[in-house]
C-alpha positions as CSV (number, residue, x, y, z in Angstrom):
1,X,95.8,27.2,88.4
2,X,95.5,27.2,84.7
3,X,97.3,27.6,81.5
4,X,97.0,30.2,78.9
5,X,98.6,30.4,75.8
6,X,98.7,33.4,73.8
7,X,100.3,33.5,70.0
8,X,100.5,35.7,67.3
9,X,99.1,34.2,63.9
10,X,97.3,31.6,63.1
11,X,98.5,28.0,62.2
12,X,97.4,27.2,58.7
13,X,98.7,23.7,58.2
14,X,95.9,21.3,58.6
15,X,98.2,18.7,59.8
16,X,100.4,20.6,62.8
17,X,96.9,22.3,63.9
18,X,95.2,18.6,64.4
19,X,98.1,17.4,66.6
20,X,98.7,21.2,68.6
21,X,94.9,20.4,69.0
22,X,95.1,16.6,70.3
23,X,98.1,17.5,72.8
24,X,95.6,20.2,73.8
25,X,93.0,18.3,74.3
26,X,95.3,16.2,76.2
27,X,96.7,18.8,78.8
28,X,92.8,19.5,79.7
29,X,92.7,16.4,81.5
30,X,95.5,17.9,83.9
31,X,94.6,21.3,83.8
32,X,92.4,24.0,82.7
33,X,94.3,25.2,79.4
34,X,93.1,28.1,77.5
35,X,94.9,29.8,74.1
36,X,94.2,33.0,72.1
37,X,95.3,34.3,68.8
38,X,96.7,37.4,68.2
39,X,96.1,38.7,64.8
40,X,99.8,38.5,62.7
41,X,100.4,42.1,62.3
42,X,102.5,41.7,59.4
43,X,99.0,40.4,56.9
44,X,96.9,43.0,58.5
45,X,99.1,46.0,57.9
46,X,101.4,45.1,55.1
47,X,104.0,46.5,57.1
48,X,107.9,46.2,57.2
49,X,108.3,48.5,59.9
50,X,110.0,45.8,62.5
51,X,109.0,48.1,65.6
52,X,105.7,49.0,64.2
53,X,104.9,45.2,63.5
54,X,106.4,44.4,67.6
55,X,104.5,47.6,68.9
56,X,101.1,46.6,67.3
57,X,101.6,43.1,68.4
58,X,102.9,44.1,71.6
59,X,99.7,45.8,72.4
60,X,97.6,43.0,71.6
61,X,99.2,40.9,74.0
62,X,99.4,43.5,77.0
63,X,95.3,43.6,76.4
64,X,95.0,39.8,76.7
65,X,96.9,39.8,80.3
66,X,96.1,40.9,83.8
67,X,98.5,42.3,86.8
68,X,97.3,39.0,88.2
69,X,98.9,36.7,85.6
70,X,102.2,35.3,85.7
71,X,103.9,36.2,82.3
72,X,106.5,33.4,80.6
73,X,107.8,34.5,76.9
74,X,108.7,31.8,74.3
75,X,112.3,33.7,73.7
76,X,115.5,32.4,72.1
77,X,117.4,34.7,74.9
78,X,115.4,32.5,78.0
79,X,116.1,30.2,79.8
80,X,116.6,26.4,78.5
81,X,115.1,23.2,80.5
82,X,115.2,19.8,80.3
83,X,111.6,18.0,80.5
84,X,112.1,17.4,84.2
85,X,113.2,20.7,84.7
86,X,110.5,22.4,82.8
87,X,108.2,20.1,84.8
88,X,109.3,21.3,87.7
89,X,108.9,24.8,87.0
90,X,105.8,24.4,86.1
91,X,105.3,22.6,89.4
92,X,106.8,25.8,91.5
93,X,104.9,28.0,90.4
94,X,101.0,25.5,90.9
95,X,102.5,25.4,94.2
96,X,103.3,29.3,94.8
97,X,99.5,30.2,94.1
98,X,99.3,31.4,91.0
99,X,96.5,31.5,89.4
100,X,97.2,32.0,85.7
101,X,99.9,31.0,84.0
102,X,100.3,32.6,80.5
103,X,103.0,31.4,77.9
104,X,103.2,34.0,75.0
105,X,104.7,32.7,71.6
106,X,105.4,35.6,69.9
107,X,105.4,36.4,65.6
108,X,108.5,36.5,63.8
109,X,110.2,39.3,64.9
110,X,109.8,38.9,68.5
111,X,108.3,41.3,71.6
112,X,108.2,45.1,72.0
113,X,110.0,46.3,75.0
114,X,106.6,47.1,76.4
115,X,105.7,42.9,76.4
116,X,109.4,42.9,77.7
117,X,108.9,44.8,80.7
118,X,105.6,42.9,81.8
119,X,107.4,39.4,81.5
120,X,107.9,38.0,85.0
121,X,110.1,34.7,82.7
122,X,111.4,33.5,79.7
123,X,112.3,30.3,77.8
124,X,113.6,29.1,75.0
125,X,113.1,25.8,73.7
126,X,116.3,25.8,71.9
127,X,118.9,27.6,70.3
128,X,117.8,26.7,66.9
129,X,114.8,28.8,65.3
130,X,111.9,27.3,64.4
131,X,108.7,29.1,62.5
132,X,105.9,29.9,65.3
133,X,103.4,27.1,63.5
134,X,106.3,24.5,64.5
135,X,106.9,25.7,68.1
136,X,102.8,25.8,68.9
137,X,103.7,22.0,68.2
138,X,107.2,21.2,69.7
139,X,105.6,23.6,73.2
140,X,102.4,21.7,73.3
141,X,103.9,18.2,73.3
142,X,106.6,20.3,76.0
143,X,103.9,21.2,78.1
144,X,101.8,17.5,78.1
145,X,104.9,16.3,78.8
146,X,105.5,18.1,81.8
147,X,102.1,17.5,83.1
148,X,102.7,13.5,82.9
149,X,105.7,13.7,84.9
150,X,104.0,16.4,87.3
151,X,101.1,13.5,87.2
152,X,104.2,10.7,87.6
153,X,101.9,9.0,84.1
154,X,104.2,6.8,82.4
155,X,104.7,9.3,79.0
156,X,108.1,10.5,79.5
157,X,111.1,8.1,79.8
158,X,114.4,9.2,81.2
């Protein structure tokens, strides 16, 4: 299986994009992780059109995915894990055969209904909101994490 994670804008802080990149860097050594950048609608249009911004956005994602893939949105409504759980998860579905795995962190106002409708899960890494530089971060570490304790590597202490 791999990983793929697709996000909409880039990170411009110099510091978050060096540790995203390390804990990157770090998955790799589990699995095969791959991420892809989705231009942020709002800079390229100057739009405030909410649903113009979520369909543009929307249909850069659907172009970056495949009837093959298994879909998980980064979404304030999904569902919350612990570590272990989210491990687990992740786990379930190695062990179901997937072959892709694609996490989608979305821009700031969220997915069209048409990114909706392809989503086979989501999850939300909390209640709070956090900007989607900060959650590249906080879902990397998330996802290394995971892969120590699907790896039983000492990382993660209960």
């Amino acid at each position: 299986m791999k990983i793929t994670i697709i996000q909409i804008g880039k990170t411009n802080n110099l510091c978050l994009e060096n540790l995203i990149h390390i804990y990157h860097k770090r998955i790799q050594k589990y699995i095969s992780l791959n991420t892809s950048e989705i231009q942020d609608s709002k800079k390229k249009n100057k739009s405030k059109d909410i649903l113009r911004v979520k369909q543009f956005e929307g249909k850069e994602i659907l172009k970056k995915i495949s009837s093959h893939d298994f879909i998980i949105l980064l979404d304030e409504k999904g569902k919350e894990f612990t570590s272990r759980e989210f491990a687990g998860f992740i786990q379930n579905k190695m062990n179901s055969g997937i072959k892709n795995l694609v996490f989608v962190i979305g821009g700031a106002y969220g997915f069209s209904e048409d990114v909706y409708q392809k989503t086979h899960a989501k999850i939300a890494l909390s209640k709070m909101t956090f900007s989607h530089q900060l959650i590249r971060l906080i879902f990397a570490e998330q996802l290394y994490r995971a892969m120590t304790i699907i790896n039983n590597h000492p990382y993660h202490n209960d």
